[in-house]
Structures are given as structure tokens and as C-alpha cells.
PDB file of the backbone (N, CA, C, O) and the ligand in Angstrom, with CONECT records:
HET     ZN  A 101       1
ATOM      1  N   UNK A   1     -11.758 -16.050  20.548  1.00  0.00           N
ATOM      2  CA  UNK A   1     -12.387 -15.495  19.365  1.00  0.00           C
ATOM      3  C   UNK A   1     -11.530 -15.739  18.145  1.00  0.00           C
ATOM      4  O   UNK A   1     -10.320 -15.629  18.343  1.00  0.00           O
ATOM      5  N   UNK A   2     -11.959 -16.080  16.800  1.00  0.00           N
ATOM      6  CA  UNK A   2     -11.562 -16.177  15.829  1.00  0.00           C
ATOM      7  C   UNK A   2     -10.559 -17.403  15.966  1.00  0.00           C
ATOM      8  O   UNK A   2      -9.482 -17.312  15.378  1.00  0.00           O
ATOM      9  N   UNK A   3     -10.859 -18.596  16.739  1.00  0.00           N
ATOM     10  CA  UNK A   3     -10.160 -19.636  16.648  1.00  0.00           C
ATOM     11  C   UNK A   3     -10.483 -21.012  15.977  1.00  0.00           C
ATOM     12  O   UNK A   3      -9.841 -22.056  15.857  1.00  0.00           O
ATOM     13  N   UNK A   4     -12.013 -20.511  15.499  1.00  0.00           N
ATOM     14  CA  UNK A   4     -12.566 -21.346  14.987  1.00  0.00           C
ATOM     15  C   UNK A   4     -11.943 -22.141  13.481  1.00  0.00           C
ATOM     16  O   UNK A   4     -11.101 -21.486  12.867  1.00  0.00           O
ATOM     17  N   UNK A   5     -12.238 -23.158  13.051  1.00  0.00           N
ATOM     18  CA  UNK A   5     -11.763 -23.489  12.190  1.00  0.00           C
ATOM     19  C   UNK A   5     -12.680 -24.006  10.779  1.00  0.00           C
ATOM     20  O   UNK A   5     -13.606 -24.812  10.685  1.00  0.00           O
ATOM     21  N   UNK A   6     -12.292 -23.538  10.212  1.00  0.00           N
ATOM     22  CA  UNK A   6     -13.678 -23.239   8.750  1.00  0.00           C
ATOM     23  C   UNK A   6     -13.119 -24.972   7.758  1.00  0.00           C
ATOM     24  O   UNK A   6     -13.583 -26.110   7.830  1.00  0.00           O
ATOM     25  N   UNK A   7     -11.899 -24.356   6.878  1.00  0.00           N
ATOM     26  CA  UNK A   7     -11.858 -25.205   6.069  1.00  0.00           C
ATOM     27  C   UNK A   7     -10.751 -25.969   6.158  1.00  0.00           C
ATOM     28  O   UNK A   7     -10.130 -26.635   5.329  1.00  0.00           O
ATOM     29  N   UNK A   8     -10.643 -25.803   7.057  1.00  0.00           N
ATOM     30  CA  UNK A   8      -8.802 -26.839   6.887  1.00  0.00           C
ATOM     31  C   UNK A   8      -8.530 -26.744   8.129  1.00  0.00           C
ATOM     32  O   UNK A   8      -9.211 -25.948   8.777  1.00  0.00           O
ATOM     33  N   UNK A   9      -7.413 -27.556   8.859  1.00  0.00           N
ATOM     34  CA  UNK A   9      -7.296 -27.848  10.225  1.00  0.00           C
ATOM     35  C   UNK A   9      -5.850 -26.985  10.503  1.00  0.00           C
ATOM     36  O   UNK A   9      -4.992 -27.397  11.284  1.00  0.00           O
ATOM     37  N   UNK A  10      -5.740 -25.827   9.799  1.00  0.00           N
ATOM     38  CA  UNK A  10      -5.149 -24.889  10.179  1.00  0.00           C
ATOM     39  C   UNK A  10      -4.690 -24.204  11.352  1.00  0.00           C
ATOM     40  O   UNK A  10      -5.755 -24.005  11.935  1.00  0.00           O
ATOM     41  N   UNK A  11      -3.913 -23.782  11.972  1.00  0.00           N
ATOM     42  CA  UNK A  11      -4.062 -22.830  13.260  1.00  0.00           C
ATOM     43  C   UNK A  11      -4.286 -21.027  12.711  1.00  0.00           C
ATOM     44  O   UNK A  11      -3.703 -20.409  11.820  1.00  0.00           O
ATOM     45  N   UNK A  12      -5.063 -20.711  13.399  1.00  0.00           N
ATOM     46  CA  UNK A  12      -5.326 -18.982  13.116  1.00  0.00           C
ATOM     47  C   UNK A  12      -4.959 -18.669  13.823  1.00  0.00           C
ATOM     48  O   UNK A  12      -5.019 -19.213  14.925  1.00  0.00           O
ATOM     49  N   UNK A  13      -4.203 -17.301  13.492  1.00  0.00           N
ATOM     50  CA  UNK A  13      -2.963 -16.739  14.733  1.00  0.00           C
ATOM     51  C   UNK A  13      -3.051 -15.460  14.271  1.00  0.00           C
ATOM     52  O   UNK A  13      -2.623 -15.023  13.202  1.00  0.00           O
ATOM     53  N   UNK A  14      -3.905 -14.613  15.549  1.00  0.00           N
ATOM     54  CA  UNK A  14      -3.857 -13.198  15.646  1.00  0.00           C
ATOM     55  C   UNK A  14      -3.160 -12.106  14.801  1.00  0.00           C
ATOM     56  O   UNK A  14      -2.127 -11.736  15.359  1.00  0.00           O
ATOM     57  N   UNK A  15      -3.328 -11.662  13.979  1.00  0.00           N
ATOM     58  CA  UNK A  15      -1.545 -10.853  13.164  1.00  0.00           C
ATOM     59  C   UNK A  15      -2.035  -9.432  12.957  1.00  0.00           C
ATOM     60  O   UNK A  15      -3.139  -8.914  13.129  1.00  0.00           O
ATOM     61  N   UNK A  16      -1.316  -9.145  12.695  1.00  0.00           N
ATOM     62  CA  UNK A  16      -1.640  -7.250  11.422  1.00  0.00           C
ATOM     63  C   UNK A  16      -1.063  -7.741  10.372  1.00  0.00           C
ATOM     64  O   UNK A  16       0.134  -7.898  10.132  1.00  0.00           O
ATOM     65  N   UNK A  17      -2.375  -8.072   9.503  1.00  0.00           N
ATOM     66  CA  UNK A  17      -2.258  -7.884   8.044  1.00  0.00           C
ATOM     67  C   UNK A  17      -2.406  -7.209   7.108  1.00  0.00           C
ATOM     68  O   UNK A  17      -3.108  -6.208   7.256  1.00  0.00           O
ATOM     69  N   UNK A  18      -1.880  -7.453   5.940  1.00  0.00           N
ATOM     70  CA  UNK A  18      -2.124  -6.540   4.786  1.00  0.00           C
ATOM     71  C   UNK A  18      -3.381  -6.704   3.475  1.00  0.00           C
ATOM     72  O   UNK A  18      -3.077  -7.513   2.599  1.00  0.00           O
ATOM     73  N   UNK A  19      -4.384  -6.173   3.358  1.00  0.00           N
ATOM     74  CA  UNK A  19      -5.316  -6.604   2.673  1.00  0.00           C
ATOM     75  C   UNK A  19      -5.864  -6.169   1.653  1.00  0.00           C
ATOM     76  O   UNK A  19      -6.638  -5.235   1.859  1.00  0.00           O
ATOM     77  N   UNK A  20      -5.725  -6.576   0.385  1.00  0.00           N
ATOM     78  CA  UNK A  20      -5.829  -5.792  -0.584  1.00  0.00           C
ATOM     79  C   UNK A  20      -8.060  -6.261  -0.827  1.00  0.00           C
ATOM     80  O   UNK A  20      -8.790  -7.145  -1.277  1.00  0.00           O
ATOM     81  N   UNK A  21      -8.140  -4.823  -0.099  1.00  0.00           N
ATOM     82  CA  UNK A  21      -9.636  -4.503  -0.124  1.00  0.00           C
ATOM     83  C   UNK A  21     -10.252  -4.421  -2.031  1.00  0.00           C
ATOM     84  O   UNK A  21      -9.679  -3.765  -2.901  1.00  0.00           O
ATOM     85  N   UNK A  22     -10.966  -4.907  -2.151  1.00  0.00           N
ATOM     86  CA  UNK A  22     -11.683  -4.644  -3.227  1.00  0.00           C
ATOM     87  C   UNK A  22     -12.933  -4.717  -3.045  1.00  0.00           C
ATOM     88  O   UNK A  22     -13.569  -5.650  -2.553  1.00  0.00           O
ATOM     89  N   UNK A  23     -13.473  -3.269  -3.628  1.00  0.00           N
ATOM     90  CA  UNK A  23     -14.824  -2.673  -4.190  1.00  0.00           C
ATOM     91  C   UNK A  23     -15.360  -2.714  -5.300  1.00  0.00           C
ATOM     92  O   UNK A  23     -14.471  -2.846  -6.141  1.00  0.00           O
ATOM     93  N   UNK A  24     -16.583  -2.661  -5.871  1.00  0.00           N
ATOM     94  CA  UNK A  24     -17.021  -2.262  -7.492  1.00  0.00           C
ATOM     95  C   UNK A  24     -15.342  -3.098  -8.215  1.00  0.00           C
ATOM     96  O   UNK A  24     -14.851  -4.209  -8.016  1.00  0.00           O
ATOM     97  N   UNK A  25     -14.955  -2.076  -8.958  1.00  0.00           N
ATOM     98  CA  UNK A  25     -13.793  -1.848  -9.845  1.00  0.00           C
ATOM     99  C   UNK A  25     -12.661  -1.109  -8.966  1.00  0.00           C
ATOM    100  O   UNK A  25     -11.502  -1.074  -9.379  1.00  0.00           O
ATOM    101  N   UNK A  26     -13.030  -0.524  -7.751  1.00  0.00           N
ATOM    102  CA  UNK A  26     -11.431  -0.560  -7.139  1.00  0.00           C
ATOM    103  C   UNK A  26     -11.018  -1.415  -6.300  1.00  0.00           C
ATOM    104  O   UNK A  26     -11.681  -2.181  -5.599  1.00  0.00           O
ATOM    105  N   UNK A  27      -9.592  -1.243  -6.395  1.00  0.00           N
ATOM    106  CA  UNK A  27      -8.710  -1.813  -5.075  1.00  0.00           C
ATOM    107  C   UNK A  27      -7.828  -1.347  -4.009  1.00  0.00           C
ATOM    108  O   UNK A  27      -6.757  -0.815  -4.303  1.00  0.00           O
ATOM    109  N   UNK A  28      -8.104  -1.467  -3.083  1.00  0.00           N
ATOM    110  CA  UNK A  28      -7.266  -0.366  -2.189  1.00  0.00           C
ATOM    111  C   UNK A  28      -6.332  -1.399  -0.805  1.00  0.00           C
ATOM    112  O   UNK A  28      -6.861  -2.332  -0.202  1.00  0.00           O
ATOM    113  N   UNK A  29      -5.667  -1.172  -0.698  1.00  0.00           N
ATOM    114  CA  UNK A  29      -4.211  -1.799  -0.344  1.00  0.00           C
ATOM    115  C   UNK A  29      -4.448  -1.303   0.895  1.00  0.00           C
ATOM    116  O   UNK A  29      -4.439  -0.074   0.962  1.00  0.00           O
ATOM    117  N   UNK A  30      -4.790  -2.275   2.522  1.00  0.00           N
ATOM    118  CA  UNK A  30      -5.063  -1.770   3.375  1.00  0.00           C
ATOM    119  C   UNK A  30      -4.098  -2.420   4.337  1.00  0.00           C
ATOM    120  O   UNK A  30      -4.015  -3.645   4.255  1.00  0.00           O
ATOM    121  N   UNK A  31      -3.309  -1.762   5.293  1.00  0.00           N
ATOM    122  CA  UNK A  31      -1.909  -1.716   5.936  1.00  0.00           C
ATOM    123  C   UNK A  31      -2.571  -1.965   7.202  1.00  0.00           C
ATOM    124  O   UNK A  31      -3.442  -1.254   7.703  1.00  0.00           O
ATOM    125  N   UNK A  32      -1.979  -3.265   7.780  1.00  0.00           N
ATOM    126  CA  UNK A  32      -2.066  -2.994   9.692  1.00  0.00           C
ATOM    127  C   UNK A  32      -2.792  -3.543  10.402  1.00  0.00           C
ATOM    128  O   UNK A  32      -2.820  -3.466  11.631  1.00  0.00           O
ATOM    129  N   UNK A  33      -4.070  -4.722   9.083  1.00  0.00           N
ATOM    130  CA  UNK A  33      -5.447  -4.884   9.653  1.00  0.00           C
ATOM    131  C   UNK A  33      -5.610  -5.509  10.873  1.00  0.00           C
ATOM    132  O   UNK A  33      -4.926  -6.524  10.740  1.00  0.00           O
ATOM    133  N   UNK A  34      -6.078  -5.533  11.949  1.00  0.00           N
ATOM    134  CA  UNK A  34      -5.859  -6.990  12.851  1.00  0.00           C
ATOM    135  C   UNK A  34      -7.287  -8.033  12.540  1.00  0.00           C
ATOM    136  O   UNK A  34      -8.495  -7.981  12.774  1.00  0.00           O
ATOM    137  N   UNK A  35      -6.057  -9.236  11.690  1.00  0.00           N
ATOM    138  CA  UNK A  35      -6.641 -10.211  11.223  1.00  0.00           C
ATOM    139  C   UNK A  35      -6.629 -11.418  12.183  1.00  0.00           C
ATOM    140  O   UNK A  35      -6.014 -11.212  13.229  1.00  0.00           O
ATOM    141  N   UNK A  36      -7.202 -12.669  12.031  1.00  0.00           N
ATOM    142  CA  UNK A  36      -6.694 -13.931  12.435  1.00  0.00           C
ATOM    143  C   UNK A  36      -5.931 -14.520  10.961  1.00  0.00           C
ATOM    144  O   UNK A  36      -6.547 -14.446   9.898  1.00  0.00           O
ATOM    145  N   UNK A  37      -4.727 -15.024  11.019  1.00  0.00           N
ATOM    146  CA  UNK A  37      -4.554 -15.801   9.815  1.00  0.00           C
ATOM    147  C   UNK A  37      -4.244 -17.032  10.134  1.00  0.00           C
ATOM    148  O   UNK A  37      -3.543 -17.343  11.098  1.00  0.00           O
ATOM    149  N   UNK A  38      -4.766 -17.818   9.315  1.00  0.00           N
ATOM    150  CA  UNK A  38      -4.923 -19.540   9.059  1.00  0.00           C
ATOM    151  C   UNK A  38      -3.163 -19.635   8.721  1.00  0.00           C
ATOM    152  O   UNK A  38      -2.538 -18.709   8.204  1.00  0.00           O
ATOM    153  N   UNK A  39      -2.630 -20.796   9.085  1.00  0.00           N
ATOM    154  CA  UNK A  39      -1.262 -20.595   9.408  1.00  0.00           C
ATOM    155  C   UNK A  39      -0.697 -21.278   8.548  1.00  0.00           C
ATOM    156  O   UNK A  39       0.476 -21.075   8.236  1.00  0.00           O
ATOM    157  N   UNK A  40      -1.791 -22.656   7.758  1.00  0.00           N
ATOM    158  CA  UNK A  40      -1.935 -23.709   6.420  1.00  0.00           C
ATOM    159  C   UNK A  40      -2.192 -23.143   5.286  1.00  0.00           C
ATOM    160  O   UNK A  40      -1.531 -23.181   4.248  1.00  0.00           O
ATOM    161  N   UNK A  41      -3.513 -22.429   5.586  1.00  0.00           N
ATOM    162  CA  UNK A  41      -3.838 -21.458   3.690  1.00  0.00           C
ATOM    163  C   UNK A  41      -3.772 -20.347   3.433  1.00  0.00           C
ATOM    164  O   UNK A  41      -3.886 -19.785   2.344  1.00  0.00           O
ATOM    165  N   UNK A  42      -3.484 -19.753   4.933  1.00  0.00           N
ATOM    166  CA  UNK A  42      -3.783 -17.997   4.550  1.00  0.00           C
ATOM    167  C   UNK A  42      -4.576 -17.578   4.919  1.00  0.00           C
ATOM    168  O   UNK A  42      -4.574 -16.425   5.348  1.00  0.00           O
ATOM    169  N   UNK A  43      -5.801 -18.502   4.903  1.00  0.00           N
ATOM    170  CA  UNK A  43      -7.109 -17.449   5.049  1.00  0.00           C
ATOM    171  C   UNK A  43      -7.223 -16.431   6.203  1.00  0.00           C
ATOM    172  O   UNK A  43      -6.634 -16.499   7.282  1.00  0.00           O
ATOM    173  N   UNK A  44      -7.831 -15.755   5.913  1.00  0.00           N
ATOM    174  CA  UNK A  44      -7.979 -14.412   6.879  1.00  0.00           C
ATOM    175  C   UNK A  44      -9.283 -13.959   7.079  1.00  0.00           C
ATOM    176  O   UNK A  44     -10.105 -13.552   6.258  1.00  0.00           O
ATOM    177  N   UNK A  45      -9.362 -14.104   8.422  1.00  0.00           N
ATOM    178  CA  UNK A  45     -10.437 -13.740   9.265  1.00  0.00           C
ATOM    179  C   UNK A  45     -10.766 -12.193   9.792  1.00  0.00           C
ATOM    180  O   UNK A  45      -9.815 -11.513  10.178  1.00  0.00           O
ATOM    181  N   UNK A  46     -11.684 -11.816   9.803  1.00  0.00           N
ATOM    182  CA  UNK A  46     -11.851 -10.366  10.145  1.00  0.00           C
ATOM    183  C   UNK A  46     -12.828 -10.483  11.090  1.00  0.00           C
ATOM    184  O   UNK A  46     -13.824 -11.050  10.641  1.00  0.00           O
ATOM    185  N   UNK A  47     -12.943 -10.031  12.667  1.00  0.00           N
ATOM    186  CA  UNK A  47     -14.295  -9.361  13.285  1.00  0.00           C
ATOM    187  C   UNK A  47     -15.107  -8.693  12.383  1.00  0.00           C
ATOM    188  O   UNK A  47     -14.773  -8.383  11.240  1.00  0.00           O
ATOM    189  N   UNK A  48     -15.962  -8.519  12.802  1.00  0.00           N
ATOM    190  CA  UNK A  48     -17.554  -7.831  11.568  1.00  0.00           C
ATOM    191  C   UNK A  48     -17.009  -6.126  12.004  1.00  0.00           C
ATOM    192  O   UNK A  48     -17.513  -5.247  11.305  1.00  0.00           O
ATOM    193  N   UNK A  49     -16.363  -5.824  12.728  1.00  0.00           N
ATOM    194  CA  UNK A  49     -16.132  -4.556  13.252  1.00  0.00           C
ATOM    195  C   UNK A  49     -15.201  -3.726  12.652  1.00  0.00           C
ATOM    196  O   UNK A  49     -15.204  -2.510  12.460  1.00  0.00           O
ATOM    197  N   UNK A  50     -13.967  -5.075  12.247  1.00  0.00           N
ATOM    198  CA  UNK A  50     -12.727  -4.308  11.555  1.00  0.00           C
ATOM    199  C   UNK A  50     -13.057  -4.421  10.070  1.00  0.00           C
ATOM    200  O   UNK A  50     -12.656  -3.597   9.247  1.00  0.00           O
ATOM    201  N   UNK A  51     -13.671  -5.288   9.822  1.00  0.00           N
ATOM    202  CA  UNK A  51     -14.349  -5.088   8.404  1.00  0.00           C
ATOM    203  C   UNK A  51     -15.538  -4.142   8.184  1.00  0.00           C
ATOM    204  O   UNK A  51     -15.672  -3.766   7.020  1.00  0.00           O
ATOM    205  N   UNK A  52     -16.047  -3.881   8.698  1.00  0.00           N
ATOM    206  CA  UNK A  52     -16.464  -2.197   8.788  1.00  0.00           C
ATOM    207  C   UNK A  52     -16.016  -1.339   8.206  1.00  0.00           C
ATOM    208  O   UNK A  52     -16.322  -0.734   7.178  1.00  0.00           O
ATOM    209  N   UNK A  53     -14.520  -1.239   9.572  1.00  0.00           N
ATOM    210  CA  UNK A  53     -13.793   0.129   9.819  1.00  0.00           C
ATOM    211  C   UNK A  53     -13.132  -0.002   8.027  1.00  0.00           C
ATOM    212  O   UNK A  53     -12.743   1.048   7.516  1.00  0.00           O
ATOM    213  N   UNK A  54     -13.050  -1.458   7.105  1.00  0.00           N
ATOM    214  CA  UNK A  54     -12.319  -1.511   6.476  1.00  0.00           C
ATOM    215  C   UNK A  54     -12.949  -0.610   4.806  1.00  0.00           C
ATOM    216  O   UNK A  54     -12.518   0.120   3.913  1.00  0.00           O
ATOM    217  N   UNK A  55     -14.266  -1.336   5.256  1.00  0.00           N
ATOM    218  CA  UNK A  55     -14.944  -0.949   3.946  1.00  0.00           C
ATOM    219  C   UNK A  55     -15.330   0.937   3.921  1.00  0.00           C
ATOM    220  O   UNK A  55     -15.699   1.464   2.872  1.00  0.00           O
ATOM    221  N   UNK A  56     -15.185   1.659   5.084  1.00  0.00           N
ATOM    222  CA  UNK A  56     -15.356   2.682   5.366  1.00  0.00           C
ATOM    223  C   UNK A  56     -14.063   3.001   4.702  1.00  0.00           C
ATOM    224  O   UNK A  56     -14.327   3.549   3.632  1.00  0.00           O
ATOM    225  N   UNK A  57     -12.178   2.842   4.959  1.00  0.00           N
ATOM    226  CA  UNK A  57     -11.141   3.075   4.594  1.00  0.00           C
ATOM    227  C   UNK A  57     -11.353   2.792   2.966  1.00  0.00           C
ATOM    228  O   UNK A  57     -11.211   3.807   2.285  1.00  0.00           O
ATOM    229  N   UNK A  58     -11.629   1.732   2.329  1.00  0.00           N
ATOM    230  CA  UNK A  58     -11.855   1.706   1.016  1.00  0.00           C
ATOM    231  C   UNK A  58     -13.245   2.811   0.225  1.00  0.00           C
ATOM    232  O   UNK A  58     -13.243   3.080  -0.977  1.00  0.00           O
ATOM    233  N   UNK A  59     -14.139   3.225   1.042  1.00  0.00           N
ATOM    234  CA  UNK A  59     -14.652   4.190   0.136  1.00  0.00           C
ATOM    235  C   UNK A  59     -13.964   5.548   0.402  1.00  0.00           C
ATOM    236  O   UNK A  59     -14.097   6.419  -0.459  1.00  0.00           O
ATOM    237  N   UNK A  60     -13.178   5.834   1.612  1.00  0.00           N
ATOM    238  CA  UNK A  60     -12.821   7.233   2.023  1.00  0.00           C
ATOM    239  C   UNK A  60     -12.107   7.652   0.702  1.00  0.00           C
ATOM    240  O   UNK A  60     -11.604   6.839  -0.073  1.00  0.00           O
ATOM    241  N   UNK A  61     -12.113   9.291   0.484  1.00  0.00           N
ATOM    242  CA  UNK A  61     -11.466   9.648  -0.313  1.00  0.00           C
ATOM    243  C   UNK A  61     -10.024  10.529   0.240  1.00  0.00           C
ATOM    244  O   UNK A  61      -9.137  11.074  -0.418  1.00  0.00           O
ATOM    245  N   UNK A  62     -10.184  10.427   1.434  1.00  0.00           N
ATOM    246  CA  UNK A  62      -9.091  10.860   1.757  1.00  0.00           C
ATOM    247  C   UNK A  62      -7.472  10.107   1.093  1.00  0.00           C
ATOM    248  O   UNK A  62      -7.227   8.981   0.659  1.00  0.00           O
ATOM    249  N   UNK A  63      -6.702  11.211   1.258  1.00  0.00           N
ATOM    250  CA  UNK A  63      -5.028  11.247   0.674  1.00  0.00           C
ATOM    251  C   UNK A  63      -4.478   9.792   1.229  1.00  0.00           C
ATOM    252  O   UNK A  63      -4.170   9.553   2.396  1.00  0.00           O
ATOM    253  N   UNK A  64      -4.418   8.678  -0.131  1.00  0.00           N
ATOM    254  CA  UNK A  64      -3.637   7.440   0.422  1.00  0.00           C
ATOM    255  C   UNK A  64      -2.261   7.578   1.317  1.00  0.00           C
ATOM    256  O   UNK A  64      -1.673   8.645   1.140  1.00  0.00           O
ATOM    257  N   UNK A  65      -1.736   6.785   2.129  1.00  0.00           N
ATOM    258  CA  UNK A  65      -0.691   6.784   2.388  1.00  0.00           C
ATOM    259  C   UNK A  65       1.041   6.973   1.487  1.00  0.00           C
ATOM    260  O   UNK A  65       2.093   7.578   1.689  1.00  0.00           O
ATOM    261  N   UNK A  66       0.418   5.959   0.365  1.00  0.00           N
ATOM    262  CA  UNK A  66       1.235   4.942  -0.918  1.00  0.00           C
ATOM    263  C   UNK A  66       0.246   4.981  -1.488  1.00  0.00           C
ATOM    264  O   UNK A  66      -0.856   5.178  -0.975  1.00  0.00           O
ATOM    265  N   UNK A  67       0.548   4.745  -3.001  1.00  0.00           N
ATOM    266  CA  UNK A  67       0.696   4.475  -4.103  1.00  0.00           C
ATOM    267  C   UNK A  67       0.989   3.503  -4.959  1.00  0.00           C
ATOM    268  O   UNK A  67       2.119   3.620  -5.435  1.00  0.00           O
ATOM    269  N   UNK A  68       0.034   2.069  -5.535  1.00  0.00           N
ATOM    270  CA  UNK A  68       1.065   1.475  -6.197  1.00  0.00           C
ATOM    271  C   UNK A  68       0.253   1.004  -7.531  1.00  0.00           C
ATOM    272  O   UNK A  68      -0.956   1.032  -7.761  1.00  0.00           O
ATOM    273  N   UNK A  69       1.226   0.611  -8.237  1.00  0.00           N
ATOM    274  CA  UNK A  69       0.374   0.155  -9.402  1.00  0.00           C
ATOM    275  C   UNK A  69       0.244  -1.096  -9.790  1.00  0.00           C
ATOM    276  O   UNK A  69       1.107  -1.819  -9.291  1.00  0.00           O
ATOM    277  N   UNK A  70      -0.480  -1.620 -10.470  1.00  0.00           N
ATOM    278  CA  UNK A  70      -1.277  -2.957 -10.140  1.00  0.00           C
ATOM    279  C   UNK A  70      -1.433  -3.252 -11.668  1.00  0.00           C
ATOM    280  O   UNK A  70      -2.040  -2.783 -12.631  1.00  0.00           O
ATOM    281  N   UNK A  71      -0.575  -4.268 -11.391  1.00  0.00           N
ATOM    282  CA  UNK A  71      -0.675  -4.798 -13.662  1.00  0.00           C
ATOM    283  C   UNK A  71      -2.319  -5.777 -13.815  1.00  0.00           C
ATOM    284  O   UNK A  71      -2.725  -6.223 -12.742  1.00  0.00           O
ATOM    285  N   UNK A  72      -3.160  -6.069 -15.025  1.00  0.00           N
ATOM    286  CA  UNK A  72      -3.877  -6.394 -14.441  1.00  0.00           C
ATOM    287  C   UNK A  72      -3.601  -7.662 -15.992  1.00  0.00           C
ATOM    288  O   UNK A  72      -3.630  -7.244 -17.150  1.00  0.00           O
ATOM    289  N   UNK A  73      -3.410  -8.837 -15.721  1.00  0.00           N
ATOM    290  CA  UNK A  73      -3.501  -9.552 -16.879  1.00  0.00           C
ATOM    291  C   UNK A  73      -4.253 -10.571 -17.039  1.00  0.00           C
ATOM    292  O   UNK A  73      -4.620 -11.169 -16.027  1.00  0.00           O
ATOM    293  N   UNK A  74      -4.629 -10.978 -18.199  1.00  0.00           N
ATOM    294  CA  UNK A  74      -6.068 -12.480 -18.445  1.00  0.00           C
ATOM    295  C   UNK A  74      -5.274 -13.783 -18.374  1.00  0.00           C
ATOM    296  O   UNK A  74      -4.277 -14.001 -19.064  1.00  0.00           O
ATOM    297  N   UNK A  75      -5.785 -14.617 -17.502  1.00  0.00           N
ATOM    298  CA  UNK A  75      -5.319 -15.751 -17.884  1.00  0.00           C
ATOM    299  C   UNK A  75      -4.909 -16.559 -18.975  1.00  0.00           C
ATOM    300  O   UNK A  75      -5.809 -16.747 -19.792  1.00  0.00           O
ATOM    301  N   UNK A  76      -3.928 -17.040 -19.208  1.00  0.00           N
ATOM    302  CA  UNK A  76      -4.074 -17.939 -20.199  1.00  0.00           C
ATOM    303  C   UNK A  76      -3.054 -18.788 -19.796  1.00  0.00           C
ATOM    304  O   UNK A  76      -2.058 -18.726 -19.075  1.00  0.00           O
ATOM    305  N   UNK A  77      -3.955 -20.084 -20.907  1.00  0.00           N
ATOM    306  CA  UNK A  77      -3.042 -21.244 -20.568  1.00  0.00           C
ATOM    307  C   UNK A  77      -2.249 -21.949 -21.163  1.00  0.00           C
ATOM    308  O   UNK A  77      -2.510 -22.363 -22.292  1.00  0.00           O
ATOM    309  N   UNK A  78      -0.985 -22.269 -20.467  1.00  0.00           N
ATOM    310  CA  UNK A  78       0.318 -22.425 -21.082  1.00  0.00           C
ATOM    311  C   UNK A  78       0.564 -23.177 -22.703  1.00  0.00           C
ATOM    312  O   UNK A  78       1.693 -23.633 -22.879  1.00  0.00           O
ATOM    313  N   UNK A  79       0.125 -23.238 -23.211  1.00  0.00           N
ATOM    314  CA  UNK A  79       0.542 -24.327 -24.588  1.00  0.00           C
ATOM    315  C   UNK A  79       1.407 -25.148 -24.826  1.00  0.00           C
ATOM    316  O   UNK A  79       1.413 -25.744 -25.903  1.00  0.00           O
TER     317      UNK A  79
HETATM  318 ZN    ZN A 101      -6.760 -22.746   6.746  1.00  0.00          ZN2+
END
């Protein structure tokens, strides 16, 4: 499962990752996920199950673990 290969001839390798979930206008910083990650780009794979459990953790309002703050700036290009 999750060995498939999408865009690049990558290897995906089972991990606990870290995933910064985004909703609407929030973002919530999610610790532990068990991902597949692409070992060339990064990409990260989720079962339809843990992405669930994930989007459920991003609306909960329960007490975060951490705390962090997140600068948010516009691109621009170098001159
Ligand atoms: Zn890849």
C-alpha cells in the first residue's frame, strides 16, 4: 500500500510526519501523521482514513499541544 508512484520515480517510505494541515484561513500543525513520503520530492501520501482522522484534528477545538507563530509574507521578486 502506498507504494505507488504518482510523479516522479521516487521511493515512498512509510514515516510519521509532520503536516501543516490547512483549512478555510487556518493552519494547524499536525505531529506524528503516518504518512508515505516520496524520498526525491517529499510528497506525502495519506490513506483516505488518516486524512479523515486529520481533518477532524484540524476542526477540533480542543487545547493545542504547541503553539507557534507563522509570519505570513507576499512574494516578491528580487530586483
Ligand atoms: Zn516523488
Amino acid at each position: 500500500m502506498l507504494t505507488e508512484r504518482y510523479f516522479c520515480k521516487g521511493k515512498v517510505v512509510q514515516t510519521k510526519t509532520k503536516v501543516d494541515f490547512r483549512w478555510g484561513r487556518k493552519l494547524k500543525v499536525i505531529e506524528n501523521v503516518p504518512a508515505g513520503v516520496c524520498q526525491q520530492c517529499g510528497e506525502k501520501y495519506f490513506a483516505s482514513a488518516v486524512y479523515k482522522a486529520m481533518e477532524k484534528l484540524a476542526a477540533s477545538r480542543a487545547k493545542p499541544a504547541a503553539r507557534v507563530t507563522v509570519d505570513v509574507v507576499r512574494f516578491k521578486e528580487a530586483v
